[in-house]
Structures are given as C-alpha cells and as structure tokens.
TIVOVEX-798789 format. One line per 4 residues: number of its first residue (from 1); their letters; for each residue x, y, z of C-alpha. Coordinates in steps of 0.1 Angstrom, whole numbers, plus 5000, padded with zeros to 4 digits. Each point is the difference from the previous one (the first is absolute). Layout:
% residues N
NUM) A) X,Y,Z; ...
//
This chain:
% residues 729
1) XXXX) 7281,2945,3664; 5004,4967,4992; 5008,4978,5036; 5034,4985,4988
5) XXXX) 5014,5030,4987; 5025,5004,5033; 5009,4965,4995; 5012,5008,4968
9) XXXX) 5020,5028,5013; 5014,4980,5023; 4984,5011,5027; 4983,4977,5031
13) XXXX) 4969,4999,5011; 5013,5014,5032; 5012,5030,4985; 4973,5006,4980
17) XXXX) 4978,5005,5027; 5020,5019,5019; 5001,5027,4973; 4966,4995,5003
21) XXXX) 5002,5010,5036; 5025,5032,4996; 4978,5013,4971; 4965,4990,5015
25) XXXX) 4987,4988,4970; 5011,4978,4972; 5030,5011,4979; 4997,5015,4968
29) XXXX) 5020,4979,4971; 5028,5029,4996; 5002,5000,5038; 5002,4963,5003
33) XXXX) 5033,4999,4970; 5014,5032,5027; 4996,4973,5033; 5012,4972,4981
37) XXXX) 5035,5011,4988; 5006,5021,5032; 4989,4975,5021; 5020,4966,4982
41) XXXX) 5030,4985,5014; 5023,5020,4978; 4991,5032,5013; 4984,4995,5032
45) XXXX) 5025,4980,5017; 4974,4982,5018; 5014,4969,5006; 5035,5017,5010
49) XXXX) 4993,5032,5019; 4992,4988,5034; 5033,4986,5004; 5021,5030,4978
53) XXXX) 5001,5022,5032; 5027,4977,5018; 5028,5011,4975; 5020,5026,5014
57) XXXX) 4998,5033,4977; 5014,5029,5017; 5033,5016,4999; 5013,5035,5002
61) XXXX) 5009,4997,4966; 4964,4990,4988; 4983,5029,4983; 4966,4981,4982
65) XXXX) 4999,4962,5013; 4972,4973,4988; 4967,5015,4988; 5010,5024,4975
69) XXXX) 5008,4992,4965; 5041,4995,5009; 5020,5001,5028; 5021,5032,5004
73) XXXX) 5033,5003,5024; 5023,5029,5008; 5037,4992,4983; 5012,5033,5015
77) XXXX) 5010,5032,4985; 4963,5012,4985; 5005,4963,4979; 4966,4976,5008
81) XXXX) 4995,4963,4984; 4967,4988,4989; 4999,4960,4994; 4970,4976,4993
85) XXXX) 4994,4965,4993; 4973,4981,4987; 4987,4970,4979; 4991,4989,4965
89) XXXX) 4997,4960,5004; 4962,4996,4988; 5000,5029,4971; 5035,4981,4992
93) XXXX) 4985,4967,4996; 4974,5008,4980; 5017,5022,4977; 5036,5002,5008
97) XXXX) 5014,5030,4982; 4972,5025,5002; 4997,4980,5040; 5036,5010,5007
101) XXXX) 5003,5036,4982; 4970,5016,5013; 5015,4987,5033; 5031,5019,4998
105) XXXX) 4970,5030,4986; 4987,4999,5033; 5031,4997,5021; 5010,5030,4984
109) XXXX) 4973,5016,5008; 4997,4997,5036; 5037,5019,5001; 4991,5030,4981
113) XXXX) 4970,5003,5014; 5021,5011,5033; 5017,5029,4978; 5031,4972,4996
117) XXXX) 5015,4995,4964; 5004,4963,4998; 5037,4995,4997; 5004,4958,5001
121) XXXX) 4980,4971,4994; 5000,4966,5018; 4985,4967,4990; 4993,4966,5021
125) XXXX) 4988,4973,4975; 4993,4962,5005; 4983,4975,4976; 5002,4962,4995
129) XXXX) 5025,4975,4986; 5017,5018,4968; 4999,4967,4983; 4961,5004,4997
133) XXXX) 4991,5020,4965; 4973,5019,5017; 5024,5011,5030; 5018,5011,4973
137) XXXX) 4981,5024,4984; 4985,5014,5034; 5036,5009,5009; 5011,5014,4961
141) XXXX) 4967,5022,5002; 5002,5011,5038; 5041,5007,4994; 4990,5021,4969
145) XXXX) 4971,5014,5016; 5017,5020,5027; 5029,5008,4974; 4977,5012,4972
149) XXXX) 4983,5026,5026; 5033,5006,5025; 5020,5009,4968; 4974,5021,4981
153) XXXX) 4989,5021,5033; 5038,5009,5003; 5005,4984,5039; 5026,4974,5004
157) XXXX) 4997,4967,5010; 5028,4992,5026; 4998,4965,5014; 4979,4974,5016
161) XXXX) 4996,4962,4996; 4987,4972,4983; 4992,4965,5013; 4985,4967,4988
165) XXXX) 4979,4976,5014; 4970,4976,4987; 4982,5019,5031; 4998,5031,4980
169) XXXX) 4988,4980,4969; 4963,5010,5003; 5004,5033,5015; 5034,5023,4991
173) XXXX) 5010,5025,5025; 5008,5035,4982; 5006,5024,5028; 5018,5036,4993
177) XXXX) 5011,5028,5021; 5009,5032,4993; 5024,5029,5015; 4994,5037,4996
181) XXXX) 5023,5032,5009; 4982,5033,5012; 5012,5033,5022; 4978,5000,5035
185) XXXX) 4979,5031,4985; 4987,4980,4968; 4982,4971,5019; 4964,5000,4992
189) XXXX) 4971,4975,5016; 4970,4982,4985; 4975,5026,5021; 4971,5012,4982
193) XXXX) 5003,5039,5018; 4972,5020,5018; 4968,5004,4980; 5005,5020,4970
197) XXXX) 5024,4981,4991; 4998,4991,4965; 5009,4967,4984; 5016,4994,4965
201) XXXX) 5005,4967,4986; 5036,4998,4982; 5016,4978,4974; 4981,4973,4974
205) XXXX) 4966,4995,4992; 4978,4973,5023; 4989,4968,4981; 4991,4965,5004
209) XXXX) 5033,4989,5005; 5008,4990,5036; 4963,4999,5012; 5005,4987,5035
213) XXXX) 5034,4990,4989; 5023,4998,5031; 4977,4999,5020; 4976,4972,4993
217) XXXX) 5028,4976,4985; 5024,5006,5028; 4972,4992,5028; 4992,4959,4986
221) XXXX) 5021,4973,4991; 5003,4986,4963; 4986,4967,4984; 4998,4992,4964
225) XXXX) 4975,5027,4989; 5029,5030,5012; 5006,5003,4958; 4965,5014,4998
229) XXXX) 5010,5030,5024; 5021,5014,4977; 4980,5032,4989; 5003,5005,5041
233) XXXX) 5037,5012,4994; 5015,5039,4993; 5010,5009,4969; 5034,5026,5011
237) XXXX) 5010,5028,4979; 5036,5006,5016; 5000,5033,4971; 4972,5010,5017
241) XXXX) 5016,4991,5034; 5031,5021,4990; 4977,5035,4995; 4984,4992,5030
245) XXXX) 5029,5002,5024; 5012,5027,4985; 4969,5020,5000; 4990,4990,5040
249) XXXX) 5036,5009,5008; 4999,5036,4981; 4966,5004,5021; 5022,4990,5031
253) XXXX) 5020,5027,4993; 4980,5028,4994; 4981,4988,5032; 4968,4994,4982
257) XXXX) 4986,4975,5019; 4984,4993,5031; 5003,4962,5000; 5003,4973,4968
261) XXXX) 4988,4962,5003; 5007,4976,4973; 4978,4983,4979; 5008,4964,5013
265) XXXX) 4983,4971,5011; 4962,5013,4998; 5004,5024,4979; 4977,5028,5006
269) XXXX) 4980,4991,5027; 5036,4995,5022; 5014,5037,4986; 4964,5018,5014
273) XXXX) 4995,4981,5031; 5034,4994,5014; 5010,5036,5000; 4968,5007,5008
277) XXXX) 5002,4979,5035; 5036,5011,5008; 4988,5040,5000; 4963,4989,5018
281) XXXX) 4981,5019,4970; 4975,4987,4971; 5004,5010,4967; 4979,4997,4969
285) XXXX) 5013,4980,4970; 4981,5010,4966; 5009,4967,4974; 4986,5020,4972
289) XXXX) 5035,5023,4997; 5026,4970,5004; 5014,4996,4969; 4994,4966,4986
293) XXXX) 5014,4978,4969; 4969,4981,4997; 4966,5012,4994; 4970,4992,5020
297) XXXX) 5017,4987,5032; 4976,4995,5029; 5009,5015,5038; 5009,4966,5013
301) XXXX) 5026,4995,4969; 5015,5034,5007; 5000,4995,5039; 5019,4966,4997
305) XXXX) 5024,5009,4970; 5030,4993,5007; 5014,5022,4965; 5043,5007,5007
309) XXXX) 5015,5032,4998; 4971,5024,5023; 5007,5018,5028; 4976,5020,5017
313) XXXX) 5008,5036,5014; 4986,5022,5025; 5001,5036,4991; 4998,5035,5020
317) XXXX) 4969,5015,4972; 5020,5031,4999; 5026,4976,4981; 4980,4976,4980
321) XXXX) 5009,5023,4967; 5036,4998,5002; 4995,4958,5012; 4985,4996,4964
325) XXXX) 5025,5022,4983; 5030,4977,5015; 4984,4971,4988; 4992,5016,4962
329) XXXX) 5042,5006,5000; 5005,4962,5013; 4974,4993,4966; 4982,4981,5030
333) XXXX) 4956,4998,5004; 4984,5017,5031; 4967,5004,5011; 4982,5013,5030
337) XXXX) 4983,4970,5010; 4990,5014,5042; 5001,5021,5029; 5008,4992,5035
341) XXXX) 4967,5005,5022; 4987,5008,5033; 4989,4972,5024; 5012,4963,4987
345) XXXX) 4981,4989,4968; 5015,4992,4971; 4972,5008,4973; 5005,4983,4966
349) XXXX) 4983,5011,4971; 4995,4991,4964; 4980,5012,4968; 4985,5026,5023
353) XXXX) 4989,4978,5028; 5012,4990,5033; 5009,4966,5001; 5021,4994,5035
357) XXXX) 4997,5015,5032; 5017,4986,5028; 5024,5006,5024; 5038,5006,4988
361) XXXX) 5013,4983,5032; 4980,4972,4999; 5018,4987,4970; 5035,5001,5014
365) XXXX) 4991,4999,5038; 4974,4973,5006; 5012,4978,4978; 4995,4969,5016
369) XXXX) 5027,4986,5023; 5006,4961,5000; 5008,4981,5026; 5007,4968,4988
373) XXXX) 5014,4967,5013; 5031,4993,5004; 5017,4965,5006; 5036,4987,4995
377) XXXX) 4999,4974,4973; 5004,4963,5006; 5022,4990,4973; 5030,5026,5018
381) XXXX) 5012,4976,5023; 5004,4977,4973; 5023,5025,4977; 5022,5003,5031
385) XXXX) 5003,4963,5006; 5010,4995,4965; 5026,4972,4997; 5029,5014,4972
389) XXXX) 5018,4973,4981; 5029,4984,5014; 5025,5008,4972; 5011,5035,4982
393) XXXX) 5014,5004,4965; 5038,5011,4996; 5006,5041,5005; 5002,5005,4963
397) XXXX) 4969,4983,4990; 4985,5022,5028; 5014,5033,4984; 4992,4993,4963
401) XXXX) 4960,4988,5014; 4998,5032,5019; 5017,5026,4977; 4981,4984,4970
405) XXXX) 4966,5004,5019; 4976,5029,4986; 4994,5014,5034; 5041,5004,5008
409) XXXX) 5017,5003,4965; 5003,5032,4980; 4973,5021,4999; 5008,5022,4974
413) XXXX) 4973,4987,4970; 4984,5020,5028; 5015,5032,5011; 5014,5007,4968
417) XXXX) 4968,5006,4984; 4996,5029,5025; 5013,5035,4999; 5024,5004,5034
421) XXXX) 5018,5034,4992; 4971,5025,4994; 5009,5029,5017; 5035,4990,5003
425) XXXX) 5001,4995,5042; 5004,4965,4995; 5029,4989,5020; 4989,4965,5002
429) XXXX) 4977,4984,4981; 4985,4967,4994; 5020,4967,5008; 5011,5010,5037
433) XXXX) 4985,4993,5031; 4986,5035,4995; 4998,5032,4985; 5016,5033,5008
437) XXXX) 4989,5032,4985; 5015,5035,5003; 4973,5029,5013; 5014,5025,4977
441) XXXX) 5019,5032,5010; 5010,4982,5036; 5022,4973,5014; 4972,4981,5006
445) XXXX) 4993,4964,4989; 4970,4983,5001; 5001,4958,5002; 4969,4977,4996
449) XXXX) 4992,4962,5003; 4974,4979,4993; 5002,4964,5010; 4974,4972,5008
453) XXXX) 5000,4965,5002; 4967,4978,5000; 5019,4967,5008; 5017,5014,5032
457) XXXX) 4963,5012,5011; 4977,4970,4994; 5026,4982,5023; 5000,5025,5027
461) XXXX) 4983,5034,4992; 5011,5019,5028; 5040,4993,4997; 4991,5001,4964
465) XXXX) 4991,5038,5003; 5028,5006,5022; 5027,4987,4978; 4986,5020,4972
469) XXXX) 5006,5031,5016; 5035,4992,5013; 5003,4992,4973; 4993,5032,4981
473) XXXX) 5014,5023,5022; 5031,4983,4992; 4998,5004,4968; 4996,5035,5004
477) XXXX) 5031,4999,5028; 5023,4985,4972; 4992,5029,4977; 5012,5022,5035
481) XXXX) 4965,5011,5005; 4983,4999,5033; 4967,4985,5001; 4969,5030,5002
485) XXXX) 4970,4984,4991; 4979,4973,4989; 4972,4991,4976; 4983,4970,4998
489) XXXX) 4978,4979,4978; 4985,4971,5011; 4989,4974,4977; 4980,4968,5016
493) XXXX) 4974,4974,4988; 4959,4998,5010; 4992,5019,5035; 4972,4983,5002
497) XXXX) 5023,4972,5009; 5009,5001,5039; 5039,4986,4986; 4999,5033,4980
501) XXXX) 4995,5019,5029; 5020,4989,5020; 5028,4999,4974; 4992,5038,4994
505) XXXX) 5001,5006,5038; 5034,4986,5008; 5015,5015,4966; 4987,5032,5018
509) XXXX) 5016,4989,5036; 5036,4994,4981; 4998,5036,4981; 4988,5018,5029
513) XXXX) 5025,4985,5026; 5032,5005,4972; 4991,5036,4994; 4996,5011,5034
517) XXXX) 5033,4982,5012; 5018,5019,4970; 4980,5030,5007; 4988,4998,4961
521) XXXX) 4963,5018,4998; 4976,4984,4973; 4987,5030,4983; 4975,4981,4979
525) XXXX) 4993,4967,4984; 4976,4983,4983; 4974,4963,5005; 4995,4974,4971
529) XXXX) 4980,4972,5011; 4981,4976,4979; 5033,4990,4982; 4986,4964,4994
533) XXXX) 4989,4980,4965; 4979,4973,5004; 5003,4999,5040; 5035,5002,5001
537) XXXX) 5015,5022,5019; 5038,5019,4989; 5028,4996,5029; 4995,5030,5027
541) XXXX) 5022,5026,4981; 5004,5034,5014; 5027,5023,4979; 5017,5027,5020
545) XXXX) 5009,5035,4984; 5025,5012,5020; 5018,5041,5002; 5030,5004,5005
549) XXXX) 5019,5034,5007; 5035,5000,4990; 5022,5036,5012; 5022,5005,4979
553) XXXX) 4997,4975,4977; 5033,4973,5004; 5023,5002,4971; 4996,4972,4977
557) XXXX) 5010,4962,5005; 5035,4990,4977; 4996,4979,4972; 5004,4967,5013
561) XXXX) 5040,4987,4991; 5024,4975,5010; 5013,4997,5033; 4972,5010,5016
565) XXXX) 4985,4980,5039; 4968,4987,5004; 4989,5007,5033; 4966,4988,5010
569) XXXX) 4988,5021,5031; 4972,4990,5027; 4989,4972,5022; 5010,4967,4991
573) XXXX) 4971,4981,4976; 4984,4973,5019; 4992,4966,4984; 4964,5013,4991
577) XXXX) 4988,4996,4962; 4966,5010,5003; 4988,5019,4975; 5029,5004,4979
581) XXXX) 5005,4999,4965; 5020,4970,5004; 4973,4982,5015; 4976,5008,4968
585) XXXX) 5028,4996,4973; 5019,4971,5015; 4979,4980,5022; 4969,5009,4990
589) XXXX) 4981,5001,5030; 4991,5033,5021; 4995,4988,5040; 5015,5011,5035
593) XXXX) 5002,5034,5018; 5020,5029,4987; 5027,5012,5024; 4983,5033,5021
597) XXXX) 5017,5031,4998; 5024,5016,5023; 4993,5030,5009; 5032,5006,5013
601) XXXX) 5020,4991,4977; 4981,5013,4971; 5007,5032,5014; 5036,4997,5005
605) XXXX) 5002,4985,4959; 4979,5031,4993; 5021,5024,5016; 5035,4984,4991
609) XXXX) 4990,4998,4961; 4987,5040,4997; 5036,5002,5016; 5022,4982,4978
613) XXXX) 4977,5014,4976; 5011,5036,5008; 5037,4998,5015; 5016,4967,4977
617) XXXX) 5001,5016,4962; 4997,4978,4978; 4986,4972,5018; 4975,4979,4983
621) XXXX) 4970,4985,5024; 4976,4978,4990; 4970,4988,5022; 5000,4959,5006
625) XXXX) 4962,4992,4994; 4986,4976,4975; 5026,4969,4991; 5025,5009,5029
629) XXXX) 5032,5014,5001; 5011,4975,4971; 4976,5016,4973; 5003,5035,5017
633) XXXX) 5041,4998,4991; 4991,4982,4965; 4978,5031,4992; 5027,5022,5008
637) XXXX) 5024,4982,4977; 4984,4995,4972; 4984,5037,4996; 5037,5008,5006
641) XXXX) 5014,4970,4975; 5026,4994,5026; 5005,4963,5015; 5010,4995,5036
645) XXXX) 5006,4969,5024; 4970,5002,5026; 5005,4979,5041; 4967,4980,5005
649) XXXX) 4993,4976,5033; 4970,4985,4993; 4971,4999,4974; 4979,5024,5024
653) XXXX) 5032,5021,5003; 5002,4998,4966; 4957,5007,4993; 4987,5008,5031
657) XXXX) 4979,5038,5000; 5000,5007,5037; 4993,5041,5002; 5030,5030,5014
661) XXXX) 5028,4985,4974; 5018,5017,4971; 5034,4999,4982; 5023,5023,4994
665) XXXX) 5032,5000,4978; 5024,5021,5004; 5040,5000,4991; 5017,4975,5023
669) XXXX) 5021,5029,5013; 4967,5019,5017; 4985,4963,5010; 5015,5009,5034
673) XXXX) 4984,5037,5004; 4966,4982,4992; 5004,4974,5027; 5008,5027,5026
677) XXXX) 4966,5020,4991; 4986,4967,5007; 5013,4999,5033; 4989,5034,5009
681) XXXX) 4968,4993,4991; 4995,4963,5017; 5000,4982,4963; 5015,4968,4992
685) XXXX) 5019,5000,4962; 5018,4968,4984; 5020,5002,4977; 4983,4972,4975
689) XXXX) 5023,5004,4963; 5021,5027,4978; 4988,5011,4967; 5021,4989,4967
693) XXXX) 5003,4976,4973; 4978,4987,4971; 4984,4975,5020; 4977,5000,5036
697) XXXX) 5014,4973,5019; 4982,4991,5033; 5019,4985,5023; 4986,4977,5028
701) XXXX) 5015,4967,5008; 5018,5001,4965; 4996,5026,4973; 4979,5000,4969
705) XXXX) 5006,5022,4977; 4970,5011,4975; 5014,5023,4970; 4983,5035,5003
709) XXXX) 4993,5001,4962; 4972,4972,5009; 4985,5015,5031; 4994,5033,4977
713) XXXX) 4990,4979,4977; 4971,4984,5020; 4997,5036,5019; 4991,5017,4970
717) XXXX) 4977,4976,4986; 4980,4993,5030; 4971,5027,4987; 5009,5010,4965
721) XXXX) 5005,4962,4983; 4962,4992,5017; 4986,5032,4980; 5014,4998,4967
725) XXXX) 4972,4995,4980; 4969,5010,5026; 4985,5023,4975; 4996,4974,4977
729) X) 4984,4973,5023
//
C-alpha cells in the first residue's frame, strides 16, 4: 500500500493511524476508501458534532428527530410529515446541472426512505454577480438542474429563494429540502434487522460516476484545479428515481421491509455500516452480486460510488422472493448483495475473497471528533464601526435600484421553469413568503419556509440566526399556519479557521435560542463547511426549512382591488440599516449590527398574523423582510397590477428590515376590526397608504409619484433581461 494513499483520500495522518489502532494492523486499500468517505467532513460531522447537541430537539410532536435519514412529526389524525434538508454547493460548482439534480435525487431519497411519498420540493440557491458570464451559466445549469429531475420524478417544486452576491462567486450554494406525507403505520427506519436479515440492493446499476462524490468534494475548499473534479459528480436518472419511489413505497405497503437506507453520500459502504451500527449487528456484504454498469470495478470503486437512484433494503428471508418480484413489476434491478450478522463485523467480500473486516460501528461511531479553535474575528469590530455616507438618494431612485435588483425583483425566469401543481394540493405556490399545501382527504394544510441571509450573519451570526427564524415562522403565520418544526442547513467557510468556528458556533447559539423560545424542535439538518475558493471564505449563511401546520386551512386572500388600506403591523423600525438590501444596492457598503430579535414581540406578530390569517377573509398579509415595508407593498402591487399611494417617514422607515413586521391590506371598511385584533393581542398597526391608481406615489415630505407601468417594468426584468441569451454565452 503505497504511504500517501490516505492523503489522497483525504484522509490525515492522524486518522490514518488511528484506523490503524481500531483494526490492529494496517488497513487494507478497500477498507481504507470505506474510513475515508465515512470518516470526511461531509459525513462525519467532525468538525460540527461536538457542539450539535445544544440545539433543542424534542417535542411531543417529534416522532424521528436528527440521526435518521428525515425528520418525522405527528400532524394529528394518523397524518405524520417527513422533511430533510441538505446541500449540493461543491457537486454544483463543478458541474452545475448534474451538481443540482442529483441533489434534489438525494433529497428525495432521504423522504421515502422513511415510507413518506415526497409531496413538495424546496430550493435555497446563491451565486455571484449575474453580470459575470460564468455566474451565469452556474445559475442557468443549477436552475435547470433541479427542474429537469423535480419535473421528470413527478414531485413539485414549491418555493424557496435565490440571492446574489460576488461572495458566492467561487462557491454557489444549492441547498434543497424536501416534504413527505405518510399514515403513522407506514414509517420505516434505516435499521439493518436481527441477523438473518437479508439485504437487497434496489434501483440503478453502480458505476464510476460519483466515486467519493459528496463526500470528498464537500469536505475541501476549491482553487483553480476544482474543473478537474468533475468525473467526482453523480450522474441522476430522475426516470429511474420515479420507479424507485414507487417500488420502495409498494414494499412499504405490503410491509416487506425491515428497515431501507439510501444510497447517498458513501454509497455502499454508508448503506451496510450505518444500519448496521444503529441495530448493534455485522453483516456481510458480497460486491460480486451488486449489479454494476461498468466492468471490472475494483472494491474500493464500488465502496466509494456514489451511483444515484440505489437504495438498499433489509428483508425478513421468508420475503426476499416477493421483494424481487415488486421490483420486476417497477421494471427496477435487485440483487441480494448481504446478510445482517452476529457480533459487529461488517465482512466485505469480492471475486471470492474477503477483502474488509472491521467493525460496522467504528465507521459511524469513532469517527473522529474535532475540537478545534475557535476565536472571534478581528475585522468584526470594524464592520460594526462602519461609517455610512452622509447623503441618501430620493425614494424613487431607492425603489427602482431595489426592485430592479436580481436578489429582490421577479423571480419567475425561476419558478416558472418548475412544476408547482403536481398532485393538485397546491394552495400556494412559489412567489409568496411561503407555500401551503393541502394533506389530501382532511382540512389540513401544511405551510413551509425557507429563508437565509449570509449578509445579516457575517455581521452578527447569532441575531443573524435568530432573525432567520422569526423570520420563517412568520412566513408560515401569514399563510395561518403555526410554526411545528425546523430544519436546518448550515453552510460556512474553512473550519480549520478559528473565525469559522466561531461563526459556526454563534449561528448555532441564534438557532438554538429562537427555536426554543418559539418552542420550534429542529428535527434534522445538515453541515457544509469548506465553502471557500482560493482562501476565501462565503458569508456565514445558514437557511432555515421551517413546518408549518395550518387547521383548517384559511380561505384564500382577495384579489388585491381598489380601495383597499395598507396597514403595516409590529414594532416600530429603528434607524438600523445593517444588513439590508438597501445598504448593498444603494450604498454599497455592508457594516454595523443588525437589530436583535424580540422575543416578545415576535410572538405577539406570530400569533396576531395566524389570526387575521384565519378570522379576516380575504385579507392579504405579506411578511416585511428584505427592502422594507416600501418594497414589501411594491411587490404586492405590481403582482396585483394595482397602484396605491404608500406613508413613508424616513429612508429606514422606508428600507429598513428590522424582524416581527408584515402588511396587511384589507378593505378600508374592516381596517378597524384589524386594529382591534391588534390590540387584543399587544400589536401596534399603522395605517401607512390605500391601494388604487395607475401610479405608486410615496409620500414623505412631498409626494413622488413613479408610474406603475415602470416599476413592472424594472420588476420583471430584474432576472429574465440578465438571462436572455445565457445558453449562447
């Protein structure tokens, strides 16, 4: 065995040795590629998991919390939810639409691997400046990436976000979650059974493709040889994909399985030895009856394949006949690959000899834990010293800048290259501040957001996390859903960096402290570090998938019309600008300290929105976030082609983003039964314009009028006129 080969796995020198120690001799090559991939940042977690424990994950609600493949709660009436996030960034970089569809592959995966039928997609996707040609073809490929495999598998794609920053330039976020439906009887775990048990692999053949793919390119940072780590990336079949969920979930049915891990992240070697450890058994993997699309693979190639579309099942024997006749009616391959053994080796074999033996556990359980330094960095004090400029450009110039920015205007060149009403529960779909699906056959509506925002966290990561949850759980409140629980997927630069660290600790502070005021579990979640090209490091940015339960689901918000207030409800904004998208568009700075959350009267907001939500028909409520309460009622407008004359007091009043804010417009004649909900539930409302006319006038000292014709205009054109023509760059 050559000496460097664990350095070209990734491994240290460190870990080498102690697999050296666990073993009590030298590793084997095939049991080296197993130690590797199990053992890298992307599946270990070993930068991240001696701080995970501090989030608060427990609630009488919570059926299957972090550690399985999803997160599982009770939704009452036999009805659970499954929901995971997780990340694409590296795969994405390097290839962006094979990066971004196998993401949504895998995603998928993790929910019916619970017994769940996927039912809605989410994405949370950041690159560079869309000026740049080469940003512009990571975001056309990623965008038609999670289309191509989200429309062909049949799940629709509900919401999310999109942002842009030269931060992201070198390193593009793609990060997806997923929500599945099941009964409480159909849930099914990733255990491997008693011995006996038999395993059968599921689904496509296991190639080349994807050799260490997530998990040795989402465990380094990037520099100008990442083009070279292409063949690295998954080739997804989502036809493939389609057959498989239907196949796993006619085995769910006929209760044909004793436990089902997906073929993710380290491929086989994480589908034997994780369900392996979980039961406290071995089992004994034979490579020569996996079914394979390239001849002559060695063990380590199969081991580390990272080939989409598997799943691996754990059978009663008694059953494994009618297992393989299911997956001949799907027109899906299957092999008996194992069996689940006594004691705790997991046994490898190929072309009739034994080629791994070690034990199961020690590949998921002693990986190694890092403790590494963490220091706050010296440049913070700096951002929140930042001097702003003296002088402001007029309201108008302010709304056409901000509206006309990628990261605020339309995002339909986006959305509408996904499929939203598959299934036909979508009640709201993509363009809100966030989705609402029906759970079929009941009154039952189920709401989700995901929101993040890397500027507000490099300046202060703890509020930063905070305010993203508030944040989302209003979103959800709007849609008169109450908040039920939380994933999370943090995305960070270099841990080896004590900044890092302590960037990722804080983030963790902020999520843990929200969630447990709100009394929001985190059922699961997912790390990406090493986020960094060339040394530089991307903006903290954690994204928060937040459930919602909505019971019954509220009837419908009007079409927006004439005549209608404008009430803007919450605390008063302060005269803080950090962070906002007026900062970056307008100013073009990013400095200070973002306004902390109140916990208080994020509740109250909370509460009184889910309210209005369910007792003020008609009433259309719209969360105040990014661009302030001036861009918030500008959205409103123009989706609704209606102008109307909105009260301003000051350019932060105007722009500011403090959290606990929304609007809601209702007819002037029910203005006054919304104000009294307020006061019965401790909330300020003013009364801030009326809806009508062709043009938005904002009115501050004097009024300026801008025709609404030219804020659609720039709107509509703030994505679409930057990618006409990206296919042909």
């Amino acid at each position: 065995m050559p000496e460097t080969l664990h350095r070209r796995l990734g491994m240290t020198d460190d870990e080498f040795q102690a697999v050296h120690q666990i073993l009590g001799r030298p590793p084997e090559d095939p049991e080296l590629a197993m130690y590797s991939v199990m053992w890298s940042e992307h599946c270990s977690y070993k930068s991240s998991r001696a701080h995970l424990g501090s989030l608060p994950t427990d609630a009488p609600w919570v059926v299957v919390g972090p550690g399985e493949n999803a997160g599982v709660v009770d939704i009452g009436d036999g009805w659970l939810a499954a929901l995971r996030i997780e990340s694409h960034n590296h795969p994405s970089f390097v290839e962006p639409y094979q990066g971004a569809a196998t993401g949504v592959g895998g995603i998928l995966r993790d929910i019916f691997t619970m017994g769940a039928r996927p039912v809605g997609l989410w994405n949370q996707i950041r690159f560079g400046d869309l000026a740049d040609p080469h940003t512009r073809y990571l975001f056309n490929g990623v965008v038609a990436g999670i289309a191509g495999y989200g429309n062909a598998v049949g799940v629709p794609t509900l919401g999310g976000e999109v942002e842009f920053d030269p931060v992201y330039a070198g390193n593009p976020l793609v990060n997806v979650m997923c929500l599945g439906i099941l009964r409480d009887d159909q849930l099914v775990l990733g255990t491997a059974g008693p011995p006996g048990t038999v395993a059968v692999l599921l689904g496509a053949s296991t190639g080349r493709d994807g050799i260490g793919g997530a998990s040795v390119l989402a465990s380094a940072g990037f520099d100008e040889d990442a083009g070279a780590k292409r063949p690295s990336v998954q080739v997804g079949d989502p036809f493939e994909e389609k057959k498989l969920i239907e196949a796993c979930l006619d085995l769910y049915e006929r209760r044909l399985v004793v436990g089902v891990q997906d073929l993710g992240a380290a491929g086989l070697t994480c589908a034997t030895s994780e369900p392996a450890a979980r039961a406290g058994v071995g089992m004994d993997l034979n490579l020569d009856a996996v079914h394979l699309r390239e001849a002559e693979m060695t063990a380590p190639e199969m081991l580390m394949s990272e080939s989409q579309e598997r799943m691996m099942a754990f059978v009663a024997p008694a059953q494994v006949d009618e297992v393989l006749e299911v997956a001949a009616k799907w027109e899906i391959e299957a092999s008996v690959v194992g069996t689940v053994a006594d004691g705790d080796r997991l046994r490898v074999y190929h072309n009739g000899a034994q080629v791994v033996d070690v034990p199961a556990a020690s590949l998921t359980d002693e990986a190694p834990i890092l403790r590494r330094p963490i220091a706050r960095p010296d440049w913070l004090k700096d951002l929140w010293n930042l001097a702003e400029p003296a002088a402001d450009v007029p309201f108008d110039v302010a709304l056409l800048a901000l509206l006309g920015d990628p990261a605020l205007g339309d995002r339909s060149w986006v959305y509408e290259q996904f499929d939203h009403m598959l299934f036909l529960n979508t009640v709201h779909g993509p363009g809100r501040d966030g989705s609402l699906i029906r759970v079929r056959g009941t009154d039952k509506g189920l709401a989700v957001s995901t929101d993040g925002n890397g500027r507000l966290c490099q300046l202060d990561p703890r509020r930063g996390a905070e305010r993203l949850v508030y944040e989302a759980a209003l979103n959800v409140a709007v849609l008169g859903a109450r908040p039920l629980a939380v994933v999370d997927n943090l995305n960070l630069g270099n841990p080896e960096k004590p900044e890092v660290m302590w960037q990722f600790t804080e983030t963790l502070a902020g999520l843990g402290a929200a969630c447990e005021t709100l009394g929001v579990p985190i059922v699961g979640g997912n790390v990406s570090f090493y986020n960094e090209t060339d040394g530089h490091d991307i903006f903290p940015t954690p994204v928060v998938g937040l459930l919602g339960l909505a019971e019954p689901i509220p009837v419908r918000p009007r079409q927006l019309e004439a005549g209608m207030a404008i009430l803007l409800i919450g605390p008063a904004q302060s005269d803080n600008l950090a962070g906002s998208a007026y900062q970056r568009v307008v100013r073009g700075t990013l400095g200070g300290r973002p306004t902390r959350i109140d916990a208080d009267e994020g509740g109250r907001s909370i509460e009184l929105a889910i309210r209005i939500a369910h007792v003020v028909p008609g009433a259309v409520l719209h969360d105040v976030s990014q661009g302030g309460a001036l861009i918030a009622a500008a959205e409103l407008l123009v989706a609704a082609g209606v102008g109307g004359q909105v009260e301003v007091d000051s350019v932060p009043g105007a722009f500011g983003e403090d959290p606990h804010r929304f609007l809601c417009l209702v007819p002037s004649d029910r203005a006054a039964e919304v104000g009294q909900l307020a006061r019965e539930e401790g909330c300020e409302v003013r009364d801030i314009g009326i809806t009508g006319g062709s043009d938005i006038s904002i009115v501050n000292q004097t009024t300026v009028e801008v025709p609404l014709a030219r804020i659609t205009a720039v709107w509509t054109d703030a994505i679409a006129a930057k990618m006409r023509g990206a296919l042909h760059e």
